[in-house]
Backbone as JSON, one array per atom type, in Angstrom:
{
  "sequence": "XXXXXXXXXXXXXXXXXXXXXXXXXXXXXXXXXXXXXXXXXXXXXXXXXXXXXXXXXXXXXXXX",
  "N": [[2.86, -19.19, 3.76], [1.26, -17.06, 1.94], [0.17, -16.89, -1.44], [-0.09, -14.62, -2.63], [1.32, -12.67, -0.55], [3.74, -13.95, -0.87], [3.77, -12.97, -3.58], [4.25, -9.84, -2.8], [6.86, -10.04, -1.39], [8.26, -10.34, -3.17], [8.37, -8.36, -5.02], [9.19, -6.36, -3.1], [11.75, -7.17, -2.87], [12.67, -7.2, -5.46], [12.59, -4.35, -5.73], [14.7, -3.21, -3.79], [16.54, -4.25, -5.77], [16.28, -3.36, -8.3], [17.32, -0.65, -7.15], [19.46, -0.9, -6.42], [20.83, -0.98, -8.65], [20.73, 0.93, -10.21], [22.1, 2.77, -8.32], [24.66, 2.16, -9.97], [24.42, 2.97, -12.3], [26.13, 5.64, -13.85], [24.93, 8.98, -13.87], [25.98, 11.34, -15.41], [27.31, 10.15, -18.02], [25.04, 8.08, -18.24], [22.65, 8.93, -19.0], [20.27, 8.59, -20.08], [19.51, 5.84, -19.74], [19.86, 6.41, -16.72], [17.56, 7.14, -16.04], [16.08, 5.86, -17.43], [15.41, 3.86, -15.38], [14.81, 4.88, -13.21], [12.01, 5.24, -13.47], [11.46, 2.54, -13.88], [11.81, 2.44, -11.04], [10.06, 3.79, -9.78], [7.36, 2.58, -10.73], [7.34, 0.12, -9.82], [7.15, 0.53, -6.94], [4.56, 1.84, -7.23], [2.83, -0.51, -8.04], [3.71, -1.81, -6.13], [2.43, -0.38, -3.91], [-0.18, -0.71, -4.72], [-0.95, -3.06, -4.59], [-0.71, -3.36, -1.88], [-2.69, -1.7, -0.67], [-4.97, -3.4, -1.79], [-4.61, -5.82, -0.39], [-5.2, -5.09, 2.05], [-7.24, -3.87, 2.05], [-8.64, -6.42, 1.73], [-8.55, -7.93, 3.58], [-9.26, -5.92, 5.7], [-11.96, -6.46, 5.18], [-12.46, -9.07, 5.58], [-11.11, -9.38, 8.39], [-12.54, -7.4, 9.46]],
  "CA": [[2.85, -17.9, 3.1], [0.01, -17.24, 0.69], [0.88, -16.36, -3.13], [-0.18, -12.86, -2.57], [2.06, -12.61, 0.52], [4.77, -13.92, -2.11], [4.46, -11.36, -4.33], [4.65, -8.98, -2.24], [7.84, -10.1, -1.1], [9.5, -10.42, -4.68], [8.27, -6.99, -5.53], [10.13, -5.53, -2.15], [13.21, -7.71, -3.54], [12.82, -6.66, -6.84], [12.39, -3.23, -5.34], [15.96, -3.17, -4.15], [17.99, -4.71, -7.08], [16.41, -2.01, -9.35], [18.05, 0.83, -6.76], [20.89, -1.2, -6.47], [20.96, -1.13, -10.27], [20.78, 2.63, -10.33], [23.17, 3.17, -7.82], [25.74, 1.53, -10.59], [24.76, 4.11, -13.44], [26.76, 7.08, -14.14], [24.21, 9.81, -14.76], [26.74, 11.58, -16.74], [27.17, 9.46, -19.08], [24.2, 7.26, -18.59], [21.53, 9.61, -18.24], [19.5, 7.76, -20.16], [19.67, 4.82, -19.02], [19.14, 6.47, -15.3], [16.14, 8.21, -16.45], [15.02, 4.39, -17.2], [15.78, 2.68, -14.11], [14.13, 5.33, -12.59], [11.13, 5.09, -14.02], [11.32, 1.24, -13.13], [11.46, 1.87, -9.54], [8.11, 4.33, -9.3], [6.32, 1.85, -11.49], [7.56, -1.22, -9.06], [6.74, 1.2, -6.25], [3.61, 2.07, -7.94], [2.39, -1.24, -8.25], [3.82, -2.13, -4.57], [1.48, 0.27, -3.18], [-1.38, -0.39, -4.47], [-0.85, -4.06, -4.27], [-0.76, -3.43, -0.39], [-3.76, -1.56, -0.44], [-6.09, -4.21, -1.95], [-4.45, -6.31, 0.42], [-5.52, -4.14, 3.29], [-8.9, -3.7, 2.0], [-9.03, -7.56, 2.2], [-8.13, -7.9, 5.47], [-10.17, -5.01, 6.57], [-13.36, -7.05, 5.34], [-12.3, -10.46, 6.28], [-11.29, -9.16, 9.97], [-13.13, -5.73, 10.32]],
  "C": [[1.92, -18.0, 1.88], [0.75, -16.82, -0.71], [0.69, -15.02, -3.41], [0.94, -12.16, -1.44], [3.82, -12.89, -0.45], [5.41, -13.27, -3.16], [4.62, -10.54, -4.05], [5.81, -8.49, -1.61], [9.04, -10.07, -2.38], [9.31, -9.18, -4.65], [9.56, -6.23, -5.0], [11.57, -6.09, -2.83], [13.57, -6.95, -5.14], [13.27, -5.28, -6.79], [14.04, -2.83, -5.42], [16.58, -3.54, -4.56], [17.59, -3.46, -7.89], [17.31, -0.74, -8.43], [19.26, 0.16, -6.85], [21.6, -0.37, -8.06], [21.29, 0.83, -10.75], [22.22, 3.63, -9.64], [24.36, 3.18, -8.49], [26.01, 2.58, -11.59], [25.05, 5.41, -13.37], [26.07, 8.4, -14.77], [24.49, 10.83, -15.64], [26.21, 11.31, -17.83], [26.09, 8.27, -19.23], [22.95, 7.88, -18.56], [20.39, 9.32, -18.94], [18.86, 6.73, -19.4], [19.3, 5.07, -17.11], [17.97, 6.79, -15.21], [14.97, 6.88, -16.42], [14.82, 3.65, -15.96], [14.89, 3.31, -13.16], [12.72, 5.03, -12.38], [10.89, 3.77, -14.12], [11.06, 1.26, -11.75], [10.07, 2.8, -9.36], [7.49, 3.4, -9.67], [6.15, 0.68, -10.1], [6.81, -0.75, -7.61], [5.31, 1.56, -6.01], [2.19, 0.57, -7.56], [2.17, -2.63, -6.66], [2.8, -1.72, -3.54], [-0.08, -0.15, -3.28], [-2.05, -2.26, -4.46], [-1.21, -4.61, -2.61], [-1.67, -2.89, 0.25], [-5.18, -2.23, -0.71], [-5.73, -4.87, -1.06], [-5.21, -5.85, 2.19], [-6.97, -4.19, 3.26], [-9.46, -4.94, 1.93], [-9.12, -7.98, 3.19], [-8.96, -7.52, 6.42], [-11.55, -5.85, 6.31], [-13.53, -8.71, 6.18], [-12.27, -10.21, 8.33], [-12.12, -7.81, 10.73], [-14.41, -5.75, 10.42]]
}
């Protein structure tokens, strides 16, 4: 597994503990706090995506 292939796999992990993590807060009374978590998972999401598109566009030159 390469080290880019690695992070790509923490991210996805990472990915779901932050929803987990969300799932826990009470937006009631945490609506802060959900507002943040949120705004953790686009970023992670964010950063997932476009992580998987340089990837892609490596790929595509190496095998295309």
């Amino acid at each position: 597994m390469t080290k880019s292939s690695r992070f790509m796999e923490y991210l996805k992990i990472h990915l779901i503990s932050l929803e987990q993590d969300l799932e826990q807060i009470d937006y009631v009374n945490g609506h802060h706090f959900y507002r943040v978590k949120q705004a953790e998972i686009e970023n992670t999401r964010h950063i997932l995506s476009v992580a998987t598109d340089i990837m892609n566009e490596s790929n595509e030159r190496v095998y295309g």
